[in-house]
N, C-alpha and C positions, 0 to 999 in steps of 0.2 A: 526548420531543422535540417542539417546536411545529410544526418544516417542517426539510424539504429542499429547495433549490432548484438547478438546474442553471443555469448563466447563465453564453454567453461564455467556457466551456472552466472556471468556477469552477462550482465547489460549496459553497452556502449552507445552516450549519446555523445554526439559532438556538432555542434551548431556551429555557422557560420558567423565572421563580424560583421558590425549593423551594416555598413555599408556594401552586405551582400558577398566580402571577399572571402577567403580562408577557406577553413572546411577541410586541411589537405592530407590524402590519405592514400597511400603507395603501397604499390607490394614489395615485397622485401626478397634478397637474395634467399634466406630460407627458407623461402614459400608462406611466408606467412605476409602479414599487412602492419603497417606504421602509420599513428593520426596525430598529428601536432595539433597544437593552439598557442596562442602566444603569435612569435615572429622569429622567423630563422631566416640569416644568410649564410651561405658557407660556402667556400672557398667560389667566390661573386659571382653566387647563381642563387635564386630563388624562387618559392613554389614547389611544386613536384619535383622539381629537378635537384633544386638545394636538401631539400628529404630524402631523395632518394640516396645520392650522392654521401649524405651523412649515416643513412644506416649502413651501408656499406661497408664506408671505414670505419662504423663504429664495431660492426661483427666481426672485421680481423684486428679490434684495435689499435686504427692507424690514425684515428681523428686528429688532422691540423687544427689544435686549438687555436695556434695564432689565425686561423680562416672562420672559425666560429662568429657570427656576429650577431646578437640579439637576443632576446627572453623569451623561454616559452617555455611548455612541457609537453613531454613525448610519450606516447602510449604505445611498446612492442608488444604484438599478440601473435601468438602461435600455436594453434590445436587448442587448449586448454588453458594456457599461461598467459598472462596478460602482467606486464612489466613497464611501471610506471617511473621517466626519468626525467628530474629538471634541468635548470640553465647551472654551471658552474657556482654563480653566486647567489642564486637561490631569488633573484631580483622579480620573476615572474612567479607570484604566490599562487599554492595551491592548499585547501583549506580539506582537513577531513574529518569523519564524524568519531566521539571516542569509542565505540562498538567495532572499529576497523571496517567495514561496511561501505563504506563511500566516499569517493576522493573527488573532487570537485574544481575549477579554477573560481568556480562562481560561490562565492556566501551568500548569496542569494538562493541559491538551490537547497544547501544545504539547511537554512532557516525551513524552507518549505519542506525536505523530507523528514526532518526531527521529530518523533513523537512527542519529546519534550523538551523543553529550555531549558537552562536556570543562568543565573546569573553569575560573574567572572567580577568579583569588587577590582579585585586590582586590574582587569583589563578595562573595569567602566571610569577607573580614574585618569588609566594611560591611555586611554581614547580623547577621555575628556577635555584633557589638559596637554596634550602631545599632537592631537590626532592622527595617532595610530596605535598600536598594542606592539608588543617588544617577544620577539624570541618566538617561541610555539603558540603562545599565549594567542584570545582574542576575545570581545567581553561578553561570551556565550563560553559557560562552562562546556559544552558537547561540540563545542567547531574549535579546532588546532590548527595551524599552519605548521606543513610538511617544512622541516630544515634545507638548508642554501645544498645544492648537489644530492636532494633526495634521491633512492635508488630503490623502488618500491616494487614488491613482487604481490598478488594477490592468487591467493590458492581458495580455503577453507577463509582463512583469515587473512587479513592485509597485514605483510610482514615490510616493516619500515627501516631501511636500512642508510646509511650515509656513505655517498662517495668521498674520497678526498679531497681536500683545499686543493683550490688552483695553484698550479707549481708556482713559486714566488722565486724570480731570478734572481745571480748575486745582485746582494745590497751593494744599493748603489753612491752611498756615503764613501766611496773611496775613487768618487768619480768627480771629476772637475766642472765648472757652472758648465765652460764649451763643450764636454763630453755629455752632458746631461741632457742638454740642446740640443744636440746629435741624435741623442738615444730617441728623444717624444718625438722627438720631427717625424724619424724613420717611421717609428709606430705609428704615427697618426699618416703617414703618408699610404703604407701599406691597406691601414684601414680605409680608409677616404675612396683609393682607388677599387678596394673591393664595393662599396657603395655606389660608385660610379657605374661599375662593369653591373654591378644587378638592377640596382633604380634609373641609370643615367638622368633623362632630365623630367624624369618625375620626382626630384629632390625638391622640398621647400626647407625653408632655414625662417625657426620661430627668434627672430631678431629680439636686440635689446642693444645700448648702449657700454653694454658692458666685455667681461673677459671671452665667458664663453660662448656666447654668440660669436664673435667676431673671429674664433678659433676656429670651430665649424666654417665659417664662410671660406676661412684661408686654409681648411683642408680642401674644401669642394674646390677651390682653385686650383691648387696645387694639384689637384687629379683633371682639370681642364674644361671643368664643368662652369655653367652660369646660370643658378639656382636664383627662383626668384622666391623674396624676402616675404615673410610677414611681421608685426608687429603692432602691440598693443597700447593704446593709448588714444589721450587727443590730441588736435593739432598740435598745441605747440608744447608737449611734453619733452623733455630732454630726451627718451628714448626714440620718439616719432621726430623727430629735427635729425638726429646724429642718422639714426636709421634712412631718413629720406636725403644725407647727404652723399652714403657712399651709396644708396640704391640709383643716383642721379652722374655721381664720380664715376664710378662701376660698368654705367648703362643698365642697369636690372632692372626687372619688374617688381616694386613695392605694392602690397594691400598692406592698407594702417586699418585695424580692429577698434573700432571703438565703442565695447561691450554692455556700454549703456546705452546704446540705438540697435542692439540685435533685436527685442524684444518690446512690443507694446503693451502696455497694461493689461489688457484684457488675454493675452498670454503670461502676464510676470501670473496672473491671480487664479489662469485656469485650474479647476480640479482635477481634470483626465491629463494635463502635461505634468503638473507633477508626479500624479500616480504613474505615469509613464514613465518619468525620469527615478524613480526608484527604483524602476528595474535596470534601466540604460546606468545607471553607477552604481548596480549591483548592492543595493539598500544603506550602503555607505560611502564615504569620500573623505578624505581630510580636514576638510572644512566643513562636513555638514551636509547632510542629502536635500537642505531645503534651500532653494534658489528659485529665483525669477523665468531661469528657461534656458538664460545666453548661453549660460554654459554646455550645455548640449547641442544650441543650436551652432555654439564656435566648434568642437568638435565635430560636428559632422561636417559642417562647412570645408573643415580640411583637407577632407578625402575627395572632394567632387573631380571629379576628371581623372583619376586613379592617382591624385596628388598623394605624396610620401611626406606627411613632415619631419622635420628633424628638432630634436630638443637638447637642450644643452647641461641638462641635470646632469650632477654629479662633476660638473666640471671642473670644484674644487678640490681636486684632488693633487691638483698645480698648487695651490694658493694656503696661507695657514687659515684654515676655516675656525678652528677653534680659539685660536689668541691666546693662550694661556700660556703661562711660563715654559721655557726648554729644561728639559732632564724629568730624573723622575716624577710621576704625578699619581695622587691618590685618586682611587675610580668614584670614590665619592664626588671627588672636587667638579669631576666632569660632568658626573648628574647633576649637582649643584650650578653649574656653568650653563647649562646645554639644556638637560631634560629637567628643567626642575620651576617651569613655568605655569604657578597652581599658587590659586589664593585660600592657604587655610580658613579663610573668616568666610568663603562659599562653602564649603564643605560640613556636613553634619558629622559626631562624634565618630565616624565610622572610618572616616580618614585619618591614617596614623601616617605622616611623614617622615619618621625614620621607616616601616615597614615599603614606603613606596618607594625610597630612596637604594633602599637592599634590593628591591626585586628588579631596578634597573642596573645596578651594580653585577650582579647574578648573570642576566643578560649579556651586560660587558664580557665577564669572566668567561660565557658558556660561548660567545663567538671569538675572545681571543685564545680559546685554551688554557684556558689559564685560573689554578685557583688564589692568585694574589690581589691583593684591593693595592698593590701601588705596582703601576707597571711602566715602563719606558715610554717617553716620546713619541716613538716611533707605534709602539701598539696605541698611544692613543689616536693617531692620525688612523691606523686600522679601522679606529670605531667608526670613523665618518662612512666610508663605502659599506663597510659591516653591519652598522646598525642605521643611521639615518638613512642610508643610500636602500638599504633591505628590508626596513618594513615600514617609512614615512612616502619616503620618492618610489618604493618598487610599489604601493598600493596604487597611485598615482599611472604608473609603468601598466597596470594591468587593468584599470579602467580603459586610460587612452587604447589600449589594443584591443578592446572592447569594439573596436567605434572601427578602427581600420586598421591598416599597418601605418608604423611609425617608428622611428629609427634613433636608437639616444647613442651617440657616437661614445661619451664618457662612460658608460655603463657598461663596458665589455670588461672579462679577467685579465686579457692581454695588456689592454691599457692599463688599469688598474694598478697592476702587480708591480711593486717598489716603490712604488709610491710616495710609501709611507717612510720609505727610507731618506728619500729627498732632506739635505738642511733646509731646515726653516727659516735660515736666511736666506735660500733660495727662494723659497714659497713668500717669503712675505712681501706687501705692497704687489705682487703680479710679475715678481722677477722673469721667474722661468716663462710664466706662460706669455707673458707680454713678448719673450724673447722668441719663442714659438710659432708666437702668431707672424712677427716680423719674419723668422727665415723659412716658413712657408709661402708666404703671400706679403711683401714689406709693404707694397703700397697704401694696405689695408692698418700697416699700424701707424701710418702717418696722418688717420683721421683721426677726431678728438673722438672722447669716451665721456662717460656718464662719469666720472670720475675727475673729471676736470685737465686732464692733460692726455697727451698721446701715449701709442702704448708704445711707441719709439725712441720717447724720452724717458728721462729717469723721474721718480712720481717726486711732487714738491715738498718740503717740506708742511704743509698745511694735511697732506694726504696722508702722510707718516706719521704728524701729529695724531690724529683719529685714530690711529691704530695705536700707537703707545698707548691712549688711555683706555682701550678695552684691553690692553694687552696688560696691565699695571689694575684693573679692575679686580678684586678680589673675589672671587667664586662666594663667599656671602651675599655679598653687595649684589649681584648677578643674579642670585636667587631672588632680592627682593624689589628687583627693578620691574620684573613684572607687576607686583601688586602697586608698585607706586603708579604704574601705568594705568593701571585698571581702577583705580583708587574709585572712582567715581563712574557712573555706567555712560556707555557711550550710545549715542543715536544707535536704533535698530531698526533694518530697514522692512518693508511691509511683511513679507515674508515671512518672518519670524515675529511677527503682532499675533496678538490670541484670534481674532479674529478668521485668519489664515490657518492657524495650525490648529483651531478649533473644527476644521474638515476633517481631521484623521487622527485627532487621538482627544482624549481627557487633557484640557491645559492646566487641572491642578496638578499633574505628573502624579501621580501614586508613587508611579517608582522610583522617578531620579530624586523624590524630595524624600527619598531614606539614605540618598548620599552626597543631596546639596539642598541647599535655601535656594531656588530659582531665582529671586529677588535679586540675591547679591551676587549675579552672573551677570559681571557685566562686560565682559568681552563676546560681542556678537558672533565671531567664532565658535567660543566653548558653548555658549549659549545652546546655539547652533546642532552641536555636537552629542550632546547631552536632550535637546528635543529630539536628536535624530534615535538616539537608544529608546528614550518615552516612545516614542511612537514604534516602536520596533518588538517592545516589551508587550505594549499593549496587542498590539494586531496578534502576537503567537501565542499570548498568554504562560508569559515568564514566568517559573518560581524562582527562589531562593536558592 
């Protein structure tokens, strides 16, 4: 533990990450003291200094957002007051209990202080079948996630407040493909070089053969750095080949990860590593708290040497991530498109698929402003940073900073902001960003990609073909390509055998078999996902 503090009838913990870093806590021009978690850079300083530096001009309200870099939450205390504020886009979750009583970054603490449980049906379907829960929601009726730009003060009671949306600059639909290339350059140049000036060459770059990886590399250039790669896979995977050609073009230093030799048997089966790893991902994860070990053991692996990784989530905010038709669009269609990956025939009567369809529709509406079920274009590109980017990839976001600092370059408001304005004939096949990567770093886009061509050329006809048909795919059809995928159960690996999960909980499930048939889960995933709530149910003694 870094500190306790008493303040004003509260008690402040705040722990350090695994890797021993963090913990940071300054005094403030007020007289008073400031403790983050998470990870700040600002204006290419960080640590003490970067904290310091940001409450400053956050007390004469001068903060250069464009110099913000990163996800966290910040605790201002002063005499008695204690003033709770997160990242912009809300991307670093903080969870609290419904008595107003305790704010938390850990779900994990929260389970422990709870005198009681009960259960959240619709957060245990959107867990299930999503892996993650949507909006405040989460599938414990008494833990809520604090909204994107919370502004939290704590007196008698915690009074929850919302800052404003990050300023969104003019729409950039009235700007030319070469001005638009102009615009991400500069941002991403600006950013890159502030990452430079705070990490310089403790930058790694979590490689792949694809757009954003390769963007990331060619901002680190472009600010003058030579960041060495990692990347996952076996030898001769398209990702580890493409990866081990510019790490050799380049001169860089490459580690290829190959996450099936992290770990020996007699660790995939341990009893105390997994009970350990429930805690190290905070009793959840996207996929499931039960794994073999790698996973934590690649996480920590990251940070030895005071290594920084860098990840490329959220990169599509270049790219049409969704494929669906241009102009107006129903908010159904997109649940049905997007979040709507759930086999009614696993499910017991208690699952209503219009009722789950509304409550991410709701969702939609409560992060675009909006009470309309058919909205523009352009807010459906919104939803991707708004919703998948804020509570699928930011869960993700606040695990990994769990473990050390870590750096997601796409995950700022500055980049973000217009985004969504972009034509999607810019975005599609890799226009812009492919054009991005070339006028930061060209070199780099005259290797080939996982994609089958360079990101210097224009993509083939065979590459355009693929996207027509998901683009021409009908939001029906889309709903039920999952079940045809899942049609039949697929290998599960030991982990999730009764055998193994018979360590830590009841394997007839009591609870999830009031809102599935176990049997007919057969994606090792959901599976997965739905033993992770049994066993979480069972250990607090859930009710209803």
């Amino acid at each position: 533990m870094a500190r306790r503090v008493e303040i004003g009838g509260h008690t402040l913990f705040q722990y350090r990450k695994l890797d021993g870093e963090g913990g940071l806590c300054v005094d403030t021009p007020d007289g008073g003291f400031a403790c983050l978690t998470g990870q700040l850079l600002y204006r290419g300083t960080i640590g003490d200094e970067a904290l310091r530096l940001y409450c400053a001009d956050l007390a004469q309200n001068v903060v250069d957002q464009e110099r913000v870099i990163g996800q966290f939450a910040l605790l201002l205390c002063k005499d008695k007051g204690i003033r709770l504020l997160t990242d912009a886009m809300g991307f670093f979750q903080v969870y609290v209990n419904r008595e107003g009583e305790i704010a938390s970054s850990s779900f994990w603490a929260l389970l422990e202080l709870a005198p009681r449980l009960s259960i959240d049906t619709t957060g245990v379907y959107q867990y299930a079948w999503n892996g993650a829960t949507f909006g405040g929601r989460t599938f414990i009726s008494e833990i809520r996630r604090l909204p994107a730009g919370a502004d939290v003060v704590f007196g008698e009671r915690m009074t929850v407040g919302r800052g404003s949306a990050p300023p969104t600059p003019p729409r950039e639909t009235a700007m030319s493909f070469a001005e638009l290339v102009d615009t991400h350059s500069q941002r991403l140049r600006a950013l890159f070089a502030d990452l430079a000036k705070g990490f310089d060459g403790r930058l790694h770059v979590s490689f792949s053969s694809g757009y954003d990886s390769r963007l990331m590399l060619a901002g680190l250039k472009a600010a003058g750095l030579r960041p060495r790669l990692f990347v996952y896979g076996q030898e001769h995977d398209s990702d580890v080949e493409i990866a081990r050609q510019i790490a050799i073009g380049e001169g860089l230093v490459l580690n290829v990860i190959d996450k099936s030799r992290l770990v020996d048997s007699d660790t995939a089966s341990s009893l105390s590593r997994q009970k350990r790893d429930f805690i190290r991902f905070d009793a959840w994860k996207v996929d499931g708290i039960f794994d073999d070990g790698a996973d934590a053991v690649d996480r920590m692996s990251r940070h030895v040497d005071g290594a920084v990784p860098l990840n490329g989530s959220l990169g599509e905010i270049y790219r049409n991530f969704f494929y669906i038709p241009d102009g107006e669009t129903a908010l159904k269609a997109v649940a049905d498109s997007f979040f709507s990956a759930y086999a009614p025939g696993a499910c017991t009567e208690r699952f209503r698929a219009a009722a789950y369809v509304d409550a991410l529709v709701r969702t939609f509406q409560e992060e675009l402003h909006s009470q309309e079920h058919c909205v523009s274009r352009a807010q459906v590109e919104r939803l991707y940073p708004l919703v998948r980017g804020r509570y699928w990839t930011g869960r993700d976001v606040n695990l990994n900073l769990r473990f050390g600092r870590m750096v997601f370059p796409f995950m700022q408001a500055q980049v973000i902001a217009g985004t969504e304005d972009i034509p999607l004939s810019f975005k599609n096949y890799g226009y812009l960003e492919s054009k991005v990567i070339e006028r930061l770093a060209p070199e780099l886009a005259a290797y080939p990609s996982g994609y089958g061509y360079r990101f210097c050329d224009p993509p083939p006809l065979r590459h355009r073909a693929r996207n027509w048909l998901t683009l021409f795919r009908p939001p029906s059809l889309r709903r039920r390509s999952y079940r045809l995928r899942f049609a039949r159960r697929m290998a599960f690996p030991p982990y999730l055998g009764q055998q193994h999960l018979a360590r830590f909980m009841d394997t007839e499930m009591p609870y999830m078999r009031r809102f599935f048939h176990p049997s007919r889960l057969h994606d090792p995933d959901a599976f997965n996902r739905v033993a992770t709530m049994e066993y979480l149910f069972q250990r607090y003694n859930a009710q209803e």
